[in-house]
C-alpha positions as CSV (number, residue, x, y, z in Angstrom):
1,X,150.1,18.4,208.0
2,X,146.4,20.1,207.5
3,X,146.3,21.8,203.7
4,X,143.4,23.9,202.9
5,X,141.6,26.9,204.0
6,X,141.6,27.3,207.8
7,X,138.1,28.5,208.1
8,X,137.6,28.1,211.6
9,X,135.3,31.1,213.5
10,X,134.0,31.7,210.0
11,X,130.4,31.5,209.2
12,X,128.5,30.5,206.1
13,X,125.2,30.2,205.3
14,X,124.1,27.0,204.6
15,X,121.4,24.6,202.9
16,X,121.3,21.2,205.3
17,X,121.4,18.0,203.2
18,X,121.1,14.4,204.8
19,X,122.1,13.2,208.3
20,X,125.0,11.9,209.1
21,X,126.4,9.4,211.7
22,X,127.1,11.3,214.6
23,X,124.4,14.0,215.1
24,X,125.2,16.3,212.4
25,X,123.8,17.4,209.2
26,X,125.7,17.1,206.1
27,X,126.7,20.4,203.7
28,X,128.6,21.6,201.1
29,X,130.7,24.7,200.8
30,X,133.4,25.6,197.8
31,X,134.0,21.8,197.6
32,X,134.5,21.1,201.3
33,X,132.4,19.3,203.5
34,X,131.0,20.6,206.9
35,X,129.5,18.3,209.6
36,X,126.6,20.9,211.2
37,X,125.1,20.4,214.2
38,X,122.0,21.9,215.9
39,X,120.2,21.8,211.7
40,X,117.9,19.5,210.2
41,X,118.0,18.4,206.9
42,X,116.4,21.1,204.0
43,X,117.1,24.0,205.9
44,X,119.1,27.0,205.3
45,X,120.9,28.5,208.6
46,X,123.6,30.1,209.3
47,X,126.7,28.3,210.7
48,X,129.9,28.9,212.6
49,X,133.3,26.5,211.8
50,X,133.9,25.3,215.1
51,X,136.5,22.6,213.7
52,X,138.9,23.1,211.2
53,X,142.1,20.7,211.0
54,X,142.3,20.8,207.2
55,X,141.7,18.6,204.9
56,X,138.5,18.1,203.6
57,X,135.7,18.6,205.8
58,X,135.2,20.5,209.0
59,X,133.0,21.0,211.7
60,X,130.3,23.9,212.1
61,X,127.3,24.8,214.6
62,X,123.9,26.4,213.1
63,X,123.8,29.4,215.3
64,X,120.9,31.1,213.4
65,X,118.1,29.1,211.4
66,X,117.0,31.1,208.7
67,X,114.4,28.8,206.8
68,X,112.9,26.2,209.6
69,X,112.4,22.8,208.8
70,X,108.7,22.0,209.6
71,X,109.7,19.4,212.4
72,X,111.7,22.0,214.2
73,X,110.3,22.5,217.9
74,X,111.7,24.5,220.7
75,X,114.5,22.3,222.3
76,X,113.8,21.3,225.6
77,X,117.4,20.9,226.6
78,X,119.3,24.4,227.4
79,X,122.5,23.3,228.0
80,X,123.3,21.2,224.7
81,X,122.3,24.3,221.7
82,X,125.8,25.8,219.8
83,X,128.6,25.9,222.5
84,X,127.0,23.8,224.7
85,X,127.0,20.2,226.1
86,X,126.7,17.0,223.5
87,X,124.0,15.6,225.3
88,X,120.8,16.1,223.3
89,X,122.0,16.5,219.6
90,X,117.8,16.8,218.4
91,X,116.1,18.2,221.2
92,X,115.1,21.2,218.4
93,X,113.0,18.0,216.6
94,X,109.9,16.7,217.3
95,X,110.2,12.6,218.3
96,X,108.7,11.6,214.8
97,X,111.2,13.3,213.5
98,X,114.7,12.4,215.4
99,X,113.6,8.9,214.8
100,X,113.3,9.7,211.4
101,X,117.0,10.9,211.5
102,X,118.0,7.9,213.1
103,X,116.2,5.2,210.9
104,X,117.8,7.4,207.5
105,X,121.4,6.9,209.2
106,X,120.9,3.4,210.3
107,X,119.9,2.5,206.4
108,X,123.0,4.4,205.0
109,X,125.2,2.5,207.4
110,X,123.6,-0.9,206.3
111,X,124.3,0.2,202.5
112,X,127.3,1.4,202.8
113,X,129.0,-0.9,205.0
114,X,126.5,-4.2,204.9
115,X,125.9,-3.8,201.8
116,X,122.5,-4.3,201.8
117,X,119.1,-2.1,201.3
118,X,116.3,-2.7,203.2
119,X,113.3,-0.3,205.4
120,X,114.9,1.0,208.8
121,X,112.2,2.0,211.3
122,X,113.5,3.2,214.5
123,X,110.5,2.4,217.3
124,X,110.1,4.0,220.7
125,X,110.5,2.0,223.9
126,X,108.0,2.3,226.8
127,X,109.1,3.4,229.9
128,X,108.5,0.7,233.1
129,X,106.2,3.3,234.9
130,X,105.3,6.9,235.5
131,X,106.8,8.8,238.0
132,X,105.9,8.3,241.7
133,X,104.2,10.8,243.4
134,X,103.0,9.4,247.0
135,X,103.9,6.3,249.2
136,X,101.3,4.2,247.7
137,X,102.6,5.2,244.3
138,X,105.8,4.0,245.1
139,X,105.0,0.7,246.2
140,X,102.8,0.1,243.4
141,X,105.5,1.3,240.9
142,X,108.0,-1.1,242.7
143,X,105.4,-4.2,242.4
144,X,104.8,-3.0,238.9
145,X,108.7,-3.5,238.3
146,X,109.2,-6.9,239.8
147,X,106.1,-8.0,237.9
148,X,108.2,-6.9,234.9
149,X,104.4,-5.0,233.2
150,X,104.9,-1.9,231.8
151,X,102.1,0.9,232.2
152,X,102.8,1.8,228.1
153,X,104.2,5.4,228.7
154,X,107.0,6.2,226.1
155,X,108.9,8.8,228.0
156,X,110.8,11.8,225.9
157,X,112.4,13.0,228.9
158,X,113.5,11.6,231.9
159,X,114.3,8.4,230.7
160,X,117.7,8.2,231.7
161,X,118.8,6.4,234.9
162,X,121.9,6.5,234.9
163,X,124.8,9.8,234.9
164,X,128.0,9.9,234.6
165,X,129.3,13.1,236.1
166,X,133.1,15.3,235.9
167,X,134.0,17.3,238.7
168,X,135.7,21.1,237.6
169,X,138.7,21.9,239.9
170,X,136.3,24.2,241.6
171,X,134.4,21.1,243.0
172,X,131.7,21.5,241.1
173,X,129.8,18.8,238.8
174,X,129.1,18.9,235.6
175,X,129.4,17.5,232.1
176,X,132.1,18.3,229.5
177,X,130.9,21.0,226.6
178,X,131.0,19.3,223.7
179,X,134.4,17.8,222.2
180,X,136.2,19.9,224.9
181,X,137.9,19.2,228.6
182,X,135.9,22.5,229.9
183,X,133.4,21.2,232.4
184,X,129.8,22.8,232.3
185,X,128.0,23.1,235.5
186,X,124.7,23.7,234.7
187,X,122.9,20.2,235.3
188,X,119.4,21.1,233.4
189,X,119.6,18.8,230.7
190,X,116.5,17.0,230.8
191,X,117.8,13.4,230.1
192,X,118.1,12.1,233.9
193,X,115.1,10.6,235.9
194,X,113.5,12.4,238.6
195,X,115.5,12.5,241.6
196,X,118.8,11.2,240.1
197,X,120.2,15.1,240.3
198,X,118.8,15.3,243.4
199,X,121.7,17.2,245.8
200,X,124.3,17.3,243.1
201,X,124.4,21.3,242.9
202,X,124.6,21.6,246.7
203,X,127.6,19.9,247.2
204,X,131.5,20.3,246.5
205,X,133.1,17.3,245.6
206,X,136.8,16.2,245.1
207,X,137.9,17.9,241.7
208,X,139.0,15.5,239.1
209,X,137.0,13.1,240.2
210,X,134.0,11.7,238.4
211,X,130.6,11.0,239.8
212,X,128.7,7.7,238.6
213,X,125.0,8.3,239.7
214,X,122.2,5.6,239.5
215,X,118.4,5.6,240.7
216,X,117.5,2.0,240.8
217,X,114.4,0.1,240.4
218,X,113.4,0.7,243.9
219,X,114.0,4.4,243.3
220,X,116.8,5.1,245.7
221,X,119.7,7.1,244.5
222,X,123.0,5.8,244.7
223,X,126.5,8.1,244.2
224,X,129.9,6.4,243.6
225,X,132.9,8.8,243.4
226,X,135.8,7.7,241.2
227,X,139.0,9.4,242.3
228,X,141.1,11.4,239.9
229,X,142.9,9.1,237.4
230,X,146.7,9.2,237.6
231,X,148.4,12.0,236.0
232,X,151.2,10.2,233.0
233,X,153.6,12.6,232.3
234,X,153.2,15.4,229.7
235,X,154.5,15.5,226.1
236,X,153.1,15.5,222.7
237,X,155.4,12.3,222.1
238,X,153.8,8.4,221.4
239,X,154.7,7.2,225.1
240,X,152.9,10.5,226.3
241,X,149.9,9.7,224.5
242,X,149.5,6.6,225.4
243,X,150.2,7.1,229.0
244,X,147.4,9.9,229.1
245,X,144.7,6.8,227.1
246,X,145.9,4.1,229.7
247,X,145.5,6.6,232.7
248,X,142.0,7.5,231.6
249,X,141.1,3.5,231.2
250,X,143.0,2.5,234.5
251,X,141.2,1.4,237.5
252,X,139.9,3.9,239.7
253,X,139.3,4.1,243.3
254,X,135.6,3.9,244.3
255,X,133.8,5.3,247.1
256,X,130.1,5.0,247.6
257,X,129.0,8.5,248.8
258,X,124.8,8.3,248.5
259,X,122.8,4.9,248.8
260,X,124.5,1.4,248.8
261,X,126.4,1.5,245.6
262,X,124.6,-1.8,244.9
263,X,121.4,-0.7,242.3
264,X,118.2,-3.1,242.6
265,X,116.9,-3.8,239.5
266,X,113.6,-6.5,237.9
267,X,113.4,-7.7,234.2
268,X,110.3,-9.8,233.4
269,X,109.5,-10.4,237.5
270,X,113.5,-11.4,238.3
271,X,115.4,-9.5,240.7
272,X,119.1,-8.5,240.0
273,X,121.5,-6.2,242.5
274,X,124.6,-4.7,240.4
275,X,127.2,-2.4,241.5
276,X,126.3,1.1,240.6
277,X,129.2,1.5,238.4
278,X,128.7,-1.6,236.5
279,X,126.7,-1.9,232.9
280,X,123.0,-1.2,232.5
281,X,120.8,-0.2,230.1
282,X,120.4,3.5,230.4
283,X,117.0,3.8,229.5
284,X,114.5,2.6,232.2
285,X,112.4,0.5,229.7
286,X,115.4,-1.0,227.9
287,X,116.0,-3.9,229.5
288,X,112.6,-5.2,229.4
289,X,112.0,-4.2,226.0
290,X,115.1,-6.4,224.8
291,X,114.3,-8.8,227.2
292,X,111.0,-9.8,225.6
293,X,112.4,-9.3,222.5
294,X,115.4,-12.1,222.8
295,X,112.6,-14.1,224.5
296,X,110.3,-13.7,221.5
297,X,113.2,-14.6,218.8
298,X,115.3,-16.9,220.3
299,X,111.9,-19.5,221.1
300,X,114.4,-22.6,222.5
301,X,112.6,-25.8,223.2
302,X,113.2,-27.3,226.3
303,X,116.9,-28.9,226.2
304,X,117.9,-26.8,224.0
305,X,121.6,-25.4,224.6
306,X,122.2,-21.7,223.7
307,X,125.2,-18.9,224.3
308,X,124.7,-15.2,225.8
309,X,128.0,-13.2,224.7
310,X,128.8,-10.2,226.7
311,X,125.9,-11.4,228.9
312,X,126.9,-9.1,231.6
313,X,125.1,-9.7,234.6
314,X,123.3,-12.2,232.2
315,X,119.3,-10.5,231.8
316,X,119.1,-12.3,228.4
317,X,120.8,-15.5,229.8
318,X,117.2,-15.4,232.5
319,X,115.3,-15.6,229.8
320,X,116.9,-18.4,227.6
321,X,117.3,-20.6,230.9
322,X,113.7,-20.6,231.2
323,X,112.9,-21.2,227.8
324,X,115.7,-24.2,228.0
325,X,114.5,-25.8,231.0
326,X,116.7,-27.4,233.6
327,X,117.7,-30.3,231.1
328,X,118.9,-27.0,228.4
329,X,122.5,-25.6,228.6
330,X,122.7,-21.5,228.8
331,X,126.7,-20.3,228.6
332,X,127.1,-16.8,229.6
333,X,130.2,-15.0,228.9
334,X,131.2,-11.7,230.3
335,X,134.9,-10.0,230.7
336,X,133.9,-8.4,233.9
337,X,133.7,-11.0,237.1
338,X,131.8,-8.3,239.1
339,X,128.8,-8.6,236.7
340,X,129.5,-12.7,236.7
341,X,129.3,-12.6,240.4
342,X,126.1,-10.5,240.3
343,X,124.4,-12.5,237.5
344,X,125.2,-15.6,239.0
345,X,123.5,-14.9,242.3
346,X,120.2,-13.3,240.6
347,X,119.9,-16.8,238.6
348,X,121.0,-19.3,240.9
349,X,117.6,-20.7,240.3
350,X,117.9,-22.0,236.9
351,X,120.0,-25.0,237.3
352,X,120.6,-24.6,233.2
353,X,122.5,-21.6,233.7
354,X,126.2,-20.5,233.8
355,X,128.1,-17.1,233.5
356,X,131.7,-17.0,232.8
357,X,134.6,-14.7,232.9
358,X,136.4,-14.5,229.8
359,X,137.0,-13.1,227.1
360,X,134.2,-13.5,224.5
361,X,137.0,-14.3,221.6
362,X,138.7,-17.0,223.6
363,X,136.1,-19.0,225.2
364,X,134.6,-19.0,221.7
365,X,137.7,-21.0,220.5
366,X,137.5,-23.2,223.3
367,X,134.2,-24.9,222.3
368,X,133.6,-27.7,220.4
369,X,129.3,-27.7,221.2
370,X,127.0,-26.7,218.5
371,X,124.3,-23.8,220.2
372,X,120.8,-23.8,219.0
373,X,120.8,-20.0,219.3
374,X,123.5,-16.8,220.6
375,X,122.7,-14.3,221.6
376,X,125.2,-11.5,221.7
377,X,125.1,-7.5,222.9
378,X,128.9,-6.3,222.3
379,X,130.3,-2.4,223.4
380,X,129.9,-0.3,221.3
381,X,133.1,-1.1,219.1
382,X,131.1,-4.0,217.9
383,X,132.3,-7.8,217.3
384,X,134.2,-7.4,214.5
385,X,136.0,-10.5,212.9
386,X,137.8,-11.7,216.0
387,X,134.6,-12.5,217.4
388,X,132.3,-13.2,214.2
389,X,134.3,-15.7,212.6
390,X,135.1,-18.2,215.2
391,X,131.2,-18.0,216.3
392,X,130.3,-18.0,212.4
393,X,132.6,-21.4,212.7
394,X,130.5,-23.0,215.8
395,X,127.4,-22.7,213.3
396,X,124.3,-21.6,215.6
397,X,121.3,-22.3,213.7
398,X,120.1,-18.7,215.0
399,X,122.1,-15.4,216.1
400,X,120.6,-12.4,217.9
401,X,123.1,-9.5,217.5
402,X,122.1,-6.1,219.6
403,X,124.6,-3.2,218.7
404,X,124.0,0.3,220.2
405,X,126.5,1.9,217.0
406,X,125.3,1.9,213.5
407,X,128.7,1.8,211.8
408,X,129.7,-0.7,214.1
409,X,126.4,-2.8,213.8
410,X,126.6,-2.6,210.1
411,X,130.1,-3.5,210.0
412,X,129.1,-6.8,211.8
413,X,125.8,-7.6,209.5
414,X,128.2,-7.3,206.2
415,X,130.5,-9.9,208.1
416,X,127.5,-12.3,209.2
417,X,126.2,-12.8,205.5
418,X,129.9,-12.7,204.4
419,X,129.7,-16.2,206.7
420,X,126.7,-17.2,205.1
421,X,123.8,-15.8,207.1
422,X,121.1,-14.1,206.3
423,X,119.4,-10.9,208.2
424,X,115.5,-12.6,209.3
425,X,114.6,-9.8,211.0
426,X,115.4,-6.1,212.0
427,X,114.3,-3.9,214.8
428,X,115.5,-0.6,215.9
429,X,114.9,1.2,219.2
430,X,114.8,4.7,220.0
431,X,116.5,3.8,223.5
432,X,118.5,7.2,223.7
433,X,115.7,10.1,223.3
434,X,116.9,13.6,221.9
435,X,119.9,12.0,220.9
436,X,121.6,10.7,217.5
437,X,122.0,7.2,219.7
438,X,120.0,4.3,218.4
439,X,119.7,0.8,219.2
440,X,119.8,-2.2,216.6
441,X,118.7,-5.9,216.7
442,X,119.2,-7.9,213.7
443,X,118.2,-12.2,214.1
444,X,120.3,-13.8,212.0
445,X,119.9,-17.4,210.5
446,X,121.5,-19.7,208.1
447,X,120.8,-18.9,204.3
């Protein structure tokens, strides 16, 4: 039962105090809390309660910003301001800035939940290439690619390769506004890479579905349409609920509408083909960027044996296999088979190498063999204990832990020197530009 003022609709003005996890300022108003969106910290605006369930904190939207902070620009997204889309929660900061946010929240979740201080500085990653332009661009951009260079361009827009689109029961695409089932159908939010929209607007598609676009490495544009999921039965009961969260998790039918469905993609000169709807990084530089990075920390001899956890289609299990040689073991593990099946074929090469499908948790308790190094990229939930303890147990000399949540990622760090490891070093990556998203990669090592 909610208790408190229902302040919802109302609007206060506001001084803006630190950022918190989640794209939102922090503020203070008769002894209530309110998470503000669309501010920075130090200024005064004026906001509108968009949220209000009680208790002791709500939700609000700066809808007029009375006292600019000096790193306030003109956003450069028009579909994610108040009412809109949650796609770009900073696009009203300049880059310097939103990474400034980032690295602040990033420390505070380390303190808070990892107990431990230290300098947060969130870096940007360079994108693989510029955008193509002629025929003889292209083919030097895709050369550039399988090479796995980079031409050092750190894009702030159109970064993003991948979409993940609803369909309104119009037929139209869109995204959802933000913490809402409306669907918004204006697709000008500058996040996607060229030609990845290309079309969408034009068309009608099946409504309830959802559209999974990719543009690949090659630059072709693939569309997969998932159908509708089931409907579960209606109700505000237990059984209802958790009909309605399987439903939305189920399966789905696919059905490749644009392009192969199968996205072509090259980290450090390898070739990989993954299904469309499969995992990727997002970002167009990612992958290479934390390529070289696990290449650069992880530094196995030859022989050496070493794990990749949630290795998906296994781009950090490449690199280990040919630091470990063909007389090193490299043990991928990955939940989804599709991903083992493509990762298998892109490094059938390396004779050191092999993915399985499992569950991270249970092929951990299966070994008895003592890796030199893991490596491990979990969802965004994290680890947690189920995963950290029994690895914390096998006693790596060295672990690599990539988490794409700072609570999450914290939580983990305050379990890895709860097992007796120590943080060697800490990187943070602005993979997810205009957005409160950041990227964390902590080596970990034996105190």
């Amino acid at each position: 039962m909610s208790t408190g003022p229902d302040w919802f609709g109302e609007t206060f003005q506001l001084r803006l105090g630190a950022p918190g996890h989640g794209g939102f300022c922090i503020a203070r108003h008769e002894g209530r809390v309110l998470f503000v969106r669309h501010g920075l910290p130090g200024e005064l605006v004026l906001a509108r309660v968009s949220e209000d369930r009680g208790g002791s904190f709500c939700r609000a939207e700066a809808i007029e910003i009375l006292e600019p902070s000096p790193d306030r620009v003109a956003p450069n997204c028009p579909v994610s301001g108040p009412g809109g889309a949650g796609c770009c929660d900073f696009s009203f900061a300049t880059p310097d800035a939103q990474r400034g946010l980032k690295a602040a929240v990033v420390g505070e979740q380390l303190r808070r939940l990892a107990r431990w201080e230290t300098e947060v500085v969130v870096e940007p990653i360079p994108g693989p290439i510029d955008p193509p332009r002629t025929d003889t661009d292209v083919s030097a951009d895709i050369a550039t690619r399988k090479s796995g260079a980079t031409r050092g361009n750190v894009p702030e827009t159109g970064w993003r390769t991948r979409v993940r689109l609803v369909v309104d029961a119009a037929g139209r695409a869109g995204v959802h506004r933000y913490r809402s089932t409306e669907v918004m159908t204006d697709l000008l939010c500058p996040q996607p890479i060229s030609g990845a929209l290309a079309g969408i607007a034009d068309r009608t598609w099946a409504p309830g579905a959802e559209l999974v676009i990719a543009v690949d490495a090659d630059g072709l544009q693939h569309i997969v349409e998932l159908a509708a999921p089931a409907t579960p039965r209606r109700g505000g009961d237990r059984r209802a609920t958790a009909a309605r969260r399987a439903a939305a998790h189920a399966r789905r039918a696919e059905r490749v509408l644009s392009g192969s469905g199968r996205a072509v993609q090259y980290v450090a000169g390898r070739r990989w083909e993954v299904a469309a709807t499969g995992f990727w990084q997002a970002h167009s530089g990612a992958a290479q960027c934390y390529s070289d990075l696990v290449a650069e920390w992880a530094d196995l001899d030859s022989g050496s044996t070493a794990w990749d956890l949630y290795c998906g289609a296994g781009v950090f299990a490449a690199r280990l296999a040919e630091q470990a040689g063909p007389t090193g073991s490299v043990q991928g593990v990955e939940s989804s088979r599709s991903a083992v099946a493509d990762g298998t074929a892109a490094l059938r090469d390396l004779p050191g190498a092999h993915l399985h499908a499992d569950r991270v948790e249970r092929w951990i308790a299966a070994r008895t063999d003592v890796p030199g190094v893991v490596v491990l990229d979990p969802p965004r939930a994290g680890a947690g204990k189920q995963v950290i303890a029994p690895l914390a147990a096998a006693n790596p000399g060295r672990i690599i832990h990539i988490g794409c949540d700072p609570a999450a990622f914290a939580r983990d760090i305050g379990l890895y020197r709860d097992a007796g490891y120590r943080v060697g070093a800490l990187r943070a990556f602005d993979a997810f530009p205009a957005t409160h998203h950041v990227e964390c990669v902590a080596m970990l090592e034996r105190k």
